[in-house]
C-alpha positions as CSV (number, residue, x, y, z in Angstrom):
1,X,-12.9,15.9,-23.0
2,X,-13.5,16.5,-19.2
3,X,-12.9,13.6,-17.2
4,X,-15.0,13.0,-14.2
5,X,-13.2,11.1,-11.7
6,X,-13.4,11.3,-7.5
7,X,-16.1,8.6,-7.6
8,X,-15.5,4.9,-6.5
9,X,-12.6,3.7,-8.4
10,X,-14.9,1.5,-10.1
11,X,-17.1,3.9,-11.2
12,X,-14.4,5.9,-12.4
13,X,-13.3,3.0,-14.8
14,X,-16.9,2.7,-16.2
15,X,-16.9,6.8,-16.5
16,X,-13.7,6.5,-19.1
17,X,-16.6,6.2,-21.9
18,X,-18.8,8.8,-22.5
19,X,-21.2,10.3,-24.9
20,X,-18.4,11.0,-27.6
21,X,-15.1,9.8,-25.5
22,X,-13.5,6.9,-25.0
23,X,-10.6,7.2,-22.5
24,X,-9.3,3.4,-23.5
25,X,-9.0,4.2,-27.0
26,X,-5.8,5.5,-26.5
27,X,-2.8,5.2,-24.1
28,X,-2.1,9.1,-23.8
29,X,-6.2,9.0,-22.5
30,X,-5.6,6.2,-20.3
31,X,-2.4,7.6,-18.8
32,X,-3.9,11.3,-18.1
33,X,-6.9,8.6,-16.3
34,X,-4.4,6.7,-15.0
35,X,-2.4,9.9,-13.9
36,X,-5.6,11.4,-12.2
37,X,-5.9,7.8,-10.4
38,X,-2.0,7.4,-8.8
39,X,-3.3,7.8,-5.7
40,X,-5.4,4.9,-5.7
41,X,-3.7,2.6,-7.6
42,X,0.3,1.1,-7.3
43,X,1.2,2.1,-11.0
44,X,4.7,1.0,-13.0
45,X,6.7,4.2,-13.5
46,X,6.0,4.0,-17.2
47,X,3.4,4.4,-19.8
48,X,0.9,1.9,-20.6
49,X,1.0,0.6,-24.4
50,X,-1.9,0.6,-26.2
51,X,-1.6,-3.0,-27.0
52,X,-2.8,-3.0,-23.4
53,X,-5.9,-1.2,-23.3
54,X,-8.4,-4.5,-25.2
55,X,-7.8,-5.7,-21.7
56,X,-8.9,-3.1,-20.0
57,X,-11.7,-2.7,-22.1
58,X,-12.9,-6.1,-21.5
59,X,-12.7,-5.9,-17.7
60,X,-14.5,-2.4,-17.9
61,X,-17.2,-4.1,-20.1
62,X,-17.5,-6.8,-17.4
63,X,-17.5,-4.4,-14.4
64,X,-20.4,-2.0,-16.0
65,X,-22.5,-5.3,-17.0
66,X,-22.2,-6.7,-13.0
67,X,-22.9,-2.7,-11.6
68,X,-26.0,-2.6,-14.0
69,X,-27.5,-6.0,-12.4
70,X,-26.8,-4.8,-8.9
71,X,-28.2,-1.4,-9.5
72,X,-31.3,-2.9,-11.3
73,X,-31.3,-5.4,-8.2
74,X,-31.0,-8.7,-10.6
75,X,-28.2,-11.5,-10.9
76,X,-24.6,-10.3,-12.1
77,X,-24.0,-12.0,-15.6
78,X,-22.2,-15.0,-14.9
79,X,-19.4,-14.1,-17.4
80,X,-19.3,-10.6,-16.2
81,X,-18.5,-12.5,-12.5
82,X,-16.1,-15.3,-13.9
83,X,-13.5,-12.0,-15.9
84,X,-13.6,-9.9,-12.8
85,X,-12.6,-13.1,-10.5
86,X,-10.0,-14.0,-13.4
87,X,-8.7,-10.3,-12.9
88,X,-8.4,-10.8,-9.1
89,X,-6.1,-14.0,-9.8
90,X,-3.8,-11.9,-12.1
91,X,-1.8,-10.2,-9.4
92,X,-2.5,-11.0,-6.1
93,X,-1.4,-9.3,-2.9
94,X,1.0,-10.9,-0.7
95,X,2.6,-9.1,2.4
96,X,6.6,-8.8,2.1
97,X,8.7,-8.3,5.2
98,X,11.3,-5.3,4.6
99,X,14.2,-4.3,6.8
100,X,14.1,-0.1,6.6
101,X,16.9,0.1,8.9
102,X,16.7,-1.5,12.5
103,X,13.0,-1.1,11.7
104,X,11.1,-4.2,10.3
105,X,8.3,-2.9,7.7
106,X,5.4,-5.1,6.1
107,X,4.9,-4.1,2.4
108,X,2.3,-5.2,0.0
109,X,3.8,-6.7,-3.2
110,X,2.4,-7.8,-6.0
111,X,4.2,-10.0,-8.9
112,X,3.4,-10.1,-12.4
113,X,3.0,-7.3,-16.0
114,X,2.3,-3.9,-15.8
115,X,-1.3,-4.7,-17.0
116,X,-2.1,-7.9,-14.8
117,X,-1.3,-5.7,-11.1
118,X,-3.5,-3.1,-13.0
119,X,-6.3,-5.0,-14.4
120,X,-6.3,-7.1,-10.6
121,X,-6.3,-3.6,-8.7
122,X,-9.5,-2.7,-11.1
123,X,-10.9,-5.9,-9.9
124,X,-10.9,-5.7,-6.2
125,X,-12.3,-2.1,-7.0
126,X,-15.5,-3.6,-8.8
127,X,-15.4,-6.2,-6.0
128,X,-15.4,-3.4,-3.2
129,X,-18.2,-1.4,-4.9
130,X,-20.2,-4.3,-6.2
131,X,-20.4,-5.9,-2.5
132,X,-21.1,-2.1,-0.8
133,X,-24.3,-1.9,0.5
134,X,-24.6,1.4,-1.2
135,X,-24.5,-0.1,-4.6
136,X,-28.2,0.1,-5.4
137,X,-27.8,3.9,-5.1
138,X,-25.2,4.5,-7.9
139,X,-27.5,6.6,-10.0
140,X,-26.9,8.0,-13.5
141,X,-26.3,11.8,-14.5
142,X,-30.2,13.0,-15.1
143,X,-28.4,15.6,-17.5
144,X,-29.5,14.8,-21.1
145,X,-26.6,13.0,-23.4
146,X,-24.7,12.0,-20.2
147,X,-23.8,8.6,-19.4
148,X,-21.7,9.4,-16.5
149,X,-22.5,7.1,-13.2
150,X,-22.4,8.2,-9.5
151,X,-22.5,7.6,-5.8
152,X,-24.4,10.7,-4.2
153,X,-23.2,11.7,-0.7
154,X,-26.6,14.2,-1.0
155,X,-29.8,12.1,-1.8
156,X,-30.7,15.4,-4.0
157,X,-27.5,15.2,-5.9
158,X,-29.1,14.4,-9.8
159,X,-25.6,15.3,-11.9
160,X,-22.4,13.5,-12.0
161,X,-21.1,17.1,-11.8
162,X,-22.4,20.1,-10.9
163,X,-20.1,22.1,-12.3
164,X,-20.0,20.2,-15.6
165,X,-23.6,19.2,-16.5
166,X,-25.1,21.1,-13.7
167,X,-24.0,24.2,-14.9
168,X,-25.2,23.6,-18.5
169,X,-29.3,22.5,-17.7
170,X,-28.8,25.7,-15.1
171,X,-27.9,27.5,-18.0
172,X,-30.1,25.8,-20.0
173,X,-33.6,26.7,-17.6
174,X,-32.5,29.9,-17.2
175,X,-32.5,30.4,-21.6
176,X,-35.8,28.7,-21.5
177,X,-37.2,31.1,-18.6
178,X,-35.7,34.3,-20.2
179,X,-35.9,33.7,-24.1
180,X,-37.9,36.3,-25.8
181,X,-41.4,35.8,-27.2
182,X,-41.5,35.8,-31.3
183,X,-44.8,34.8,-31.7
184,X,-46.0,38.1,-30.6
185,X,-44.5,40.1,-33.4
């Protein structure tokens, strides 16, 4: 299973499920995600358990149910709003001063499990997207049996991926256009 990911962070959470793929179902998915994502996120140096991933789940379900109000332009589902706030009081930031030498540094720390700095760091995400201006034009992939969401740069953009499901309806009009005739025969 292809993973699209490069999109909002949030949306990249939501885009772990697809058609016939569920990244959370298990850890070695959510690590290659997670892997894909260590630029964006301040990650323990070990794997997540799986015990972990209900969690995730949960605050995945919550973040796609609060992006589907704002994209249809109707109230966030007040339990969807209440988990993703409970998220952001997980792990909080706090600045740290750190000596690196005769040089005084400021650091941001955060205390708490592996999965409470994760599952805070996916909150702040949803928060960030879900209060963007832009969030009414997260559109869905227009390619048939895609769920995959996006944030086009290009008003025209219609795919989550051009080379992924762009490439296959491409394909797809160019069969239609070029099959041969049998009726004739």
């Amino acid at each position: 299973m292809e993973l699209l990911t490069g999109e909002p962070l949030a949306l990249d959470l939501v885009n772990t499920r697809s058609r016939d793929h569920d990244a959370l179902d298990r850890a070695a998915d959510f690590d290659d995600w997670l892997a894909r994502q260590s630029g964006r996120l301040t990650l323990p140096g070990t794997p997540f358990p799986a015990a972990d991933l209900p969690a995730v789940r949960r605050l995945r379900a919550h973040v796609e149910a609060a992006l589907d109000a704002a994209r249809q332009a109707v109230p966030a589902p007040p339990d969807s709003i209440a988990a993703i706030n409970e998220a952001l009081r997980l792990s909080p930031p706090y600045p740290r001063l750190e000596a690196r030498g005769a040089v005084l540094a400021s650091v941001t720390r955060r205390d708490g499990t592996a999965v409470s700095r994760l599952l805070t760091q996916l909150a702040e995400a949803a928060v960030e997207l879900l209060t963007d201006p832009n969030v009414g034009k997260v559109r869905s992939c227009e390619a048939p049996d895609c769920r995959m969401l996006f944030l086009p740069a290009h008003p025209r953009r219609r795919w989550c991926s051009p080379t992924l499901c762009g490439n296959r309806i491409r394909v797809a009009r160019y069969y239609q256009r070029h099959k041969p005739d049998h009726s004739q025969i």
